[in-house]
Biopython code that builds the backbone (N, CA, C, O; Angstrom):
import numpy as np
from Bio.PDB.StructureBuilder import StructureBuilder

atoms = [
    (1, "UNK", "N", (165.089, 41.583, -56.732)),
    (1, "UNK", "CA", (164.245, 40.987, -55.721)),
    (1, "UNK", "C", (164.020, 41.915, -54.547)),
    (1, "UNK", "O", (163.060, 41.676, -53.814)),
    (2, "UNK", "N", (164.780, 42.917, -54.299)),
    (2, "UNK", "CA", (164.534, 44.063, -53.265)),
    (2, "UNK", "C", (163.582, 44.325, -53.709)),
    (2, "UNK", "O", (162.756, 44.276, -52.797)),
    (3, "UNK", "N", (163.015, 44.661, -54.809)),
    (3, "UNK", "CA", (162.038, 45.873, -54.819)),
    (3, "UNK", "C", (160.150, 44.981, -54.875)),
    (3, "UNK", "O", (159.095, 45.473, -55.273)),
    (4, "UNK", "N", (160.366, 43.878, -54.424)),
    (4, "UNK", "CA", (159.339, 42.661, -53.763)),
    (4, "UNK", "C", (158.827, 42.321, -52.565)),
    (4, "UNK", "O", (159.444, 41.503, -51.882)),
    (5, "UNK", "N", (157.669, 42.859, -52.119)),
    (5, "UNK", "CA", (157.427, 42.538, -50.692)),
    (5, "UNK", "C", (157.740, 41.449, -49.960)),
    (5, "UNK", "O", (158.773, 41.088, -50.525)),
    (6, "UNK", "N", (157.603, 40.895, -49.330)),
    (6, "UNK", "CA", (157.497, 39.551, -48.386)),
    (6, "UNK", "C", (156.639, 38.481, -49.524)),
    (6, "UNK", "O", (156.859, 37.486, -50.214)),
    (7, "UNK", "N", (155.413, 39.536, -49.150)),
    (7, "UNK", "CA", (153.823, 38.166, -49.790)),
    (7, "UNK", "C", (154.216, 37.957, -51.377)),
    (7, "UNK", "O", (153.844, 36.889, -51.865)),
    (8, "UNK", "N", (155.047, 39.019, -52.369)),
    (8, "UNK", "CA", (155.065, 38.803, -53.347)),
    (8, "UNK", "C", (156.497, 37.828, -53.896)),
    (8, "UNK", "O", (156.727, 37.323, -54.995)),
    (9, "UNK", "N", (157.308, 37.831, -52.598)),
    (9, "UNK", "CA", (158.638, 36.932, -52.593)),
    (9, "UNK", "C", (157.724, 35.619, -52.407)),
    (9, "UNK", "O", (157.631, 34.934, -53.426)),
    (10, "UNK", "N", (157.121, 35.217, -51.412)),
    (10, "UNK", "CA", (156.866, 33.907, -50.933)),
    (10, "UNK", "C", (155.879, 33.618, -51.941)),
    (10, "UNK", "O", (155.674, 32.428, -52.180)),
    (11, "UNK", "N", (155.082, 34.689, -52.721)),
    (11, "UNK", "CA", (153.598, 33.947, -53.849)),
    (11, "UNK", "C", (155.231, 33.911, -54.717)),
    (11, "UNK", "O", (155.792, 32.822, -54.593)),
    (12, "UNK", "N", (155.649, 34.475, -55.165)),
    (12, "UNK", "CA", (156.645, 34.284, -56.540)),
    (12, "UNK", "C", (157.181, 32.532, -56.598)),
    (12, "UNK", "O", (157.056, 31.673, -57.471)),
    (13, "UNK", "N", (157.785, 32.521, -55.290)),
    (13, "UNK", "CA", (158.671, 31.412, -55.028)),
    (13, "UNK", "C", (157.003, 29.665, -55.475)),
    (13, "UNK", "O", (156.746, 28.747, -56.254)),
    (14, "UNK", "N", (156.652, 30.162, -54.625)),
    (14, "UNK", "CA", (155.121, 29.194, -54.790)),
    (14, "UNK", "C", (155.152, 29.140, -56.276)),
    (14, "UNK", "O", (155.796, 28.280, -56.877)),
    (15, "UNK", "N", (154.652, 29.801, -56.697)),
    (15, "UNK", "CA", (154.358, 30.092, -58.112)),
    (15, "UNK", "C", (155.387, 29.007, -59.198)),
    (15, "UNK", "O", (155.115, 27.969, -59.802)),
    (16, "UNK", "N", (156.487, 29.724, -59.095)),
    (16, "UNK", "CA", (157.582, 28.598, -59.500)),
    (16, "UNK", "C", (158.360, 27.510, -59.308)),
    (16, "UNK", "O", (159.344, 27.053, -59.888)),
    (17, "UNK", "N", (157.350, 27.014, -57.848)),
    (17, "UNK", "CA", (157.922, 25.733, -57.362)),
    (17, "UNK", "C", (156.703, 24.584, -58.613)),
    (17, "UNK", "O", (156.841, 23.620, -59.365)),
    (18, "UNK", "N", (155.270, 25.770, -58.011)),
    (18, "UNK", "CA", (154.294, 25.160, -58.940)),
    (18, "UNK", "C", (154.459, 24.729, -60.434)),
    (18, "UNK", "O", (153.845, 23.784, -60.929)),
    (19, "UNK", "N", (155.186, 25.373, -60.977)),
    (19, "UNK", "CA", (155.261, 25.436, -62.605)),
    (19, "UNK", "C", (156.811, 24.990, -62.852)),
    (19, "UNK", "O", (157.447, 25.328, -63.850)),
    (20, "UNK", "N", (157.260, 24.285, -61.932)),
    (20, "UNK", "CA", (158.613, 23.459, -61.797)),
    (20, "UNK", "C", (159.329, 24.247, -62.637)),
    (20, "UNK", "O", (159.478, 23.891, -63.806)),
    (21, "UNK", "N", (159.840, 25.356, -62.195)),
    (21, "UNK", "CA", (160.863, 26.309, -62.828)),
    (21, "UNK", "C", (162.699, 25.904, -62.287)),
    (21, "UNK", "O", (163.224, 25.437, -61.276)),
    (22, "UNK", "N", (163.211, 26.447, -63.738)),
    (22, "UNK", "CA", (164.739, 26.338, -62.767)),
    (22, "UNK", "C", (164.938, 25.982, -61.734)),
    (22, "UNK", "O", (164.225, 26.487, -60.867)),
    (23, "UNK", "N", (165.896, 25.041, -61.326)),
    (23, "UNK", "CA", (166.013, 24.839, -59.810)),
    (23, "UNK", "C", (167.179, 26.285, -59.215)),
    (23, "UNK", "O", (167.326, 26.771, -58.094)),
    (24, "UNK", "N", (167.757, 26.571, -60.398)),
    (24, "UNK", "CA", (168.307, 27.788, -59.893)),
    (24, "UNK", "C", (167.558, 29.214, -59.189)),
    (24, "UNK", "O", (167.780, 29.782, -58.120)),
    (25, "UNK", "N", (166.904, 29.406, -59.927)),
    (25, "UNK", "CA", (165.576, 30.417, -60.037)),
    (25, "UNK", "C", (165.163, 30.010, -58.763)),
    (25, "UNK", "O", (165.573, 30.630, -57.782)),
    (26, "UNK", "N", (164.198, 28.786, -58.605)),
    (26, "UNK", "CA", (163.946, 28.768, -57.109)),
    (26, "UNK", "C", (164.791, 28.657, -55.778)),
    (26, "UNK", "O", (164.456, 28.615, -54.595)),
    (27, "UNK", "N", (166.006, 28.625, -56.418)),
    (27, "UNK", "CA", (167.089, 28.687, -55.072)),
    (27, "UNK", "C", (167.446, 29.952, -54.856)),
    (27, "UNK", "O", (167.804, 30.285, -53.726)),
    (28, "UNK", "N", (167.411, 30.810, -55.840)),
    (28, "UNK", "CA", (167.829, 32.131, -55.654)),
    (28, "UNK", "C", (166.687, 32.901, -54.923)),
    (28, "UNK", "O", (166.906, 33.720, -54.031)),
    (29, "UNK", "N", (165.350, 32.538, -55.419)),
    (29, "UNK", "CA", (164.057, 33.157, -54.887)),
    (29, "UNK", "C", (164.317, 32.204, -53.293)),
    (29, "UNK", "O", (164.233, 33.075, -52.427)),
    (30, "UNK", "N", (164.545, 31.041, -52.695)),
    (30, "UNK", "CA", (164.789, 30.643, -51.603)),
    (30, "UNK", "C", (165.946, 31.120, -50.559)),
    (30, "UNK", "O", (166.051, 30.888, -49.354)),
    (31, "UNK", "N", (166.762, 31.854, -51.427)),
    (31, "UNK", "CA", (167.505, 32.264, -50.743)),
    (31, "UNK", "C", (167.382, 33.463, -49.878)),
    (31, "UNK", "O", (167.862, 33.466, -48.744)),
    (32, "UNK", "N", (166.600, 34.730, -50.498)),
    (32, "UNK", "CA", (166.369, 35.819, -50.469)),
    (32, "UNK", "C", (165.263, 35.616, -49.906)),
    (32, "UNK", "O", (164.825, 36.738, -49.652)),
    (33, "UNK", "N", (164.256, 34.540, -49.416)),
    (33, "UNK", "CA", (163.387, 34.579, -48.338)),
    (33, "UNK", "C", (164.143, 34.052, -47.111)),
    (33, "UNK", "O", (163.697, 34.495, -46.053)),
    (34, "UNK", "N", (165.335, 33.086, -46.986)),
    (34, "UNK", "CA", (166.022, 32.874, -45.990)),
    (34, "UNK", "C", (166.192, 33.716, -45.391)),
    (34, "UNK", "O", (165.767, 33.961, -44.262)),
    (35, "UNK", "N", (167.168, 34.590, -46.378)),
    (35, "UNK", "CA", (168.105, 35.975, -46.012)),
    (35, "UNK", "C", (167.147, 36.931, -44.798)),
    (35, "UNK", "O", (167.430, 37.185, -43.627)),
    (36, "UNK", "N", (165.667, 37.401, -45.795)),
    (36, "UNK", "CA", (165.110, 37.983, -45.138)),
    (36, "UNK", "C", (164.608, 37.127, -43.478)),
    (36, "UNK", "O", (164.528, 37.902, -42.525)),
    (37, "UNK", "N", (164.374, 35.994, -43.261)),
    (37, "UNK", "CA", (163.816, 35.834, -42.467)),
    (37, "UNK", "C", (165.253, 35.967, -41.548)),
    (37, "UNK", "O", (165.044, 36.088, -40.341)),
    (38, "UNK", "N", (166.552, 35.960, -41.933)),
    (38, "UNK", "CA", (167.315, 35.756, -40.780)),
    (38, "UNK", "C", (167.549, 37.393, -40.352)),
    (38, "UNK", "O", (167.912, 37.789, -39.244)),
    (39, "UNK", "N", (167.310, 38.032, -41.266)),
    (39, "UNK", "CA", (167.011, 39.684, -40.861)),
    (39, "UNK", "C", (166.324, 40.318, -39.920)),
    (39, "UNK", "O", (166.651, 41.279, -39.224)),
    (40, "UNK", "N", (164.674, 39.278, -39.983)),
    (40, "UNK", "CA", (163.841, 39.891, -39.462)),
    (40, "UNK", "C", (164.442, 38.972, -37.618)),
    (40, "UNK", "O", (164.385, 39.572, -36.544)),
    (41, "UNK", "N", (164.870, 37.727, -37.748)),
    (41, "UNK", "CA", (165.341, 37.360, -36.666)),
    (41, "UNK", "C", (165.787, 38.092, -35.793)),
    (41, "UNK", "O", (165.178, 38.492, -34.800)),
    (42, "UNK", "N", (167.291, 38.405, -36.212)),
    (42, "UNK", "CA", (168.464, 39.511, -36.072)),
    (42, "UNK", "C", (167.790, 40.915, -35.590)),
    (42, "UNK", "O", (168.466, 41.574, -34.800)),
    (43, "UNK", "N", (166.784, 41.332, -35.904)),
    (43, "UNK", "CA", (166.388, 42.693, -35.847)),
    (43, "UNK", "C", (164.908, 42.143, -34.141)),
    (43, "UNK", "O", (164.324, 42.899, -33.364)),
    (44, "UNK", "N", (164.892, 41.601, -34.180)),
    (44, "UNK", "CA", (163.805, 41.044, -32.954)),
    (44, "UNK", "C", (165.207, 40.765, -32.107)),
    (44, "UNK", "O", (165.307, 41.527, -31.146)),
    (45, "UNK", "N", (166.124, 39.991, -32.234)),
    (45, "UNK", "CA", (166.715, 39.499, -31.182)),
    (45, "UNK", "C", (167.491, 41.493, -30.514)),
    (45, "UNK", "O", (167.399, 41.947, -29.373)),
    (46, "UNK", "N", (167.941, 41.955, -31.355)),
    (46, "UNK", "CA", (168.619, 43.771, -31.349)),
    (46, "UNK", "C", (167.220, 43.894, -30.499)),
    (46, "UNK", "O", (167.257, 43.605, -29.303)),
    (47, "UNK", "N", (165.834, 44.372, -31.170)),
    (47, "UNK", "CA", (164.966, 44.654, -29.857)),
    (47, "UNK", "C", (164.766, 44.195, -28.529)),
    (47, "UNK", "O", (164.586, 44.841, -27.497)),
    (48, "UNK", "N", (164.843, 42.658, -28.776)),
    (48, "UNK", "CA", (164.396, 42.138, -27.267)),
    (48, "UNK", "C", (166.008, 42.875, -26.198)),
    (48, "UNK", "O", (165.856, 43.212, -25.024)),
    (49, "UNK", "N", (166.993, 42.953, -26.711)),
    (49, "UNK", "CA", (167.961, 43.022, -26.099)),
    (49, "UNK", "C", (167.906, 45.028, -25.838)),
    (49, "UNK", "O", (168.116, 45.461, -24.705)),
    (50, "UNK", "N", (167.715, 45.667, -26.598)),
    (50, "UNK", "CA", (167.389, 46.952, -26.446)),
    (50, "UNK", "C", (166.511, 47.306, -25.442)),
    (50, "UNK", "O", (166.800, 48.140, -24.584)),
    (51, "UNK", "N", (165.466, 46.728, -25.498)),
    (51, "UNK", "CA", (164.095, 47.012, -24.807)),
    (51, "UNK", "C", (164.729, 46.438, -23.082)),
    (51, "UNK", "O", (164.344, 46.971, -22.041)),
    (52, "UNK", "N", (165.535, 45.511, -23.121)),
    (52, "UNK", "CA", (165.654, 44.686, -21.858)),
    (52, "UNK", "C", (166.650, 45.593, -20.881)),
    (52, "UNK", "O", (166.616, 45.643, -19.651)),
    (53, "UNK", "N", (167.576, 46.318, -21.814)),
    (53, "UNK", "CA", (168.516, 47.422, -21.249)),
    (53, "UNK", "C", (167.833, 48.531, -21.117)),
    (53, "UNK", "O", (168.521, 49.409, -20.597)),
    (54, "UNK", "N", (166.608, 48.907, -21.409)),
    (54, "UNK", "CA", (165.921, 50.034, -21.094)),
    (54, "UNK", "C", (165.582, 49.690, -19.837)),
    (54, "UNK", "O", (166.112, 50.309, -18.914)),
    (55, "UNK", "N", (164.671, 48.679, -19.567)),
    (55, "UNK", "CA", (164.447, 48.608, -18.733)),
    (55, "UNK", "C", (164.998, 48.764, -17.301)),
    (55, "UNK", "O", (164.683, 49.429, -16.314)),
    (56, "UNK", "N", (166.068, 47.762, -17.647)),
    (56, "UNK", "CA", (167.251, 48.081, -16.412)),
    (56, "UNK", "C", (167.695, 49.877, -16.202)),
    (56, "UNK", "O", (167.831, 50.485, -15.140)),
    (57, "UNK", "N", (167.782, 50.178, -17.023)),
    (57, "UNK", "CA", (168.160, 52.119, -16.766)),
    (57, "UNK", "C", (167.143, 52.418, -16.090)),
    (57, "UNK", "O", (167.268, 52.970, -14.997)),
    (58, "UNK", "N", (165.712, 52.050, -16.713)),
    (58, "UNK", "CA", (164.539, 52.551, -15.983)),
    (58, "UNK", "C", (164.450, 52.040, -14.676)),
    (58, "UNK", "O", (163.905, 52.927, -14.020)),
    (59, "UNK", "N", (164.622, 51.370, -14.170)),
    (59, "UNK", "CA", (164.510, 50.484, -12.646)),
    (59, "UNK", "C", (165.508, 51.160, -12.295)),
    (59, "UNK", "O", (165.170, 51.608, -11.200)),
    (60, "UNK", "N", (166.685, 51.583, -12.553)),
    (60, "UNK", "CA", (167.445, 51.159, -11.536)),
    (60, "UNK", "C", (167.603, 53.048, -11.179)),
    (60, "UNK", "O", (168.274, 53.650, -10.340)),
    (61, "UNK", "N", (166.701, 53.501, -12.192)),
    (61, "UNK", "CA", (166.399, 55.408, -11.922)),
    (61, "UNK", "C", (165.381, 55.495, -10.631)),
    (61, "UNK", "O", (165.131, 56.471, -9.924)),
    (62, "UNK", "N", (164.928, 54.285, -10.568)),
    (62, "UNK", "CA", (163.643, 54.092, -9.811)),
    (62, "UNK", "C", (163.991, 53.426, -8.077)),
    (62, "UNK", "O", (163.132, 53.347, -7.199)),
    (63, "UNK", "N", (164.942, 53.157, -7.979)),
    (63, "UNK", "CA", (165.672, 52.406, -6.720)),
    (63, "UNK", "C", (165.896, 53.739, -6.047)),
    (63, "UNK", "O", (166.462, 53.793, -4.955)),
]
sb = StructureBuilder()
sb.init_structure("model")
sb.init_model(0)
sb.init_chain("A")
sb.init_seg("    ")
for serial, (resi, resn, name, xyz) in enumerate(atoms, 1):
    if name == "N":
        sb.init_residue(resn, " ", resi, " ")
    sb.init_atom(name, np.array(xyz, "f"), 0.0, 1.0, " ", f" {name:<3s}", serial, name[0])
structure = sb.get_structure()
């Protein structure tokens, strides 16, 4: 499932909710869109917090 974009994880998962596949199959394909979304979370919350400590260095070069 790594080697699956985003659009082709979330059409896959669609796909086999559509054609009532394994409930395993779609939990595993549900899982690995969780996973990713708590990644992409995790990696925004690291920026907002990066970007916010820049700032402060930058201001406070500026005082």
């Amino acid at each position: 499932m790594k080697h699956l974009s985003d659009e082709q994880l979330i059409t896959s998962y669609l796909k086999a909710y559509e054609l009532n596949l394994d409930d395993e199959f779609l939990g595993l394909l549900k899982k690995e869109i969780d996973y990713r979304l708590f990644q992409s979370h995790v990696r925004q919350v690291v920026e907002v917090i990066f970007l916010s400590a820049a700032v402060t260095v930058v201001g406070q070069r500026y005082q």
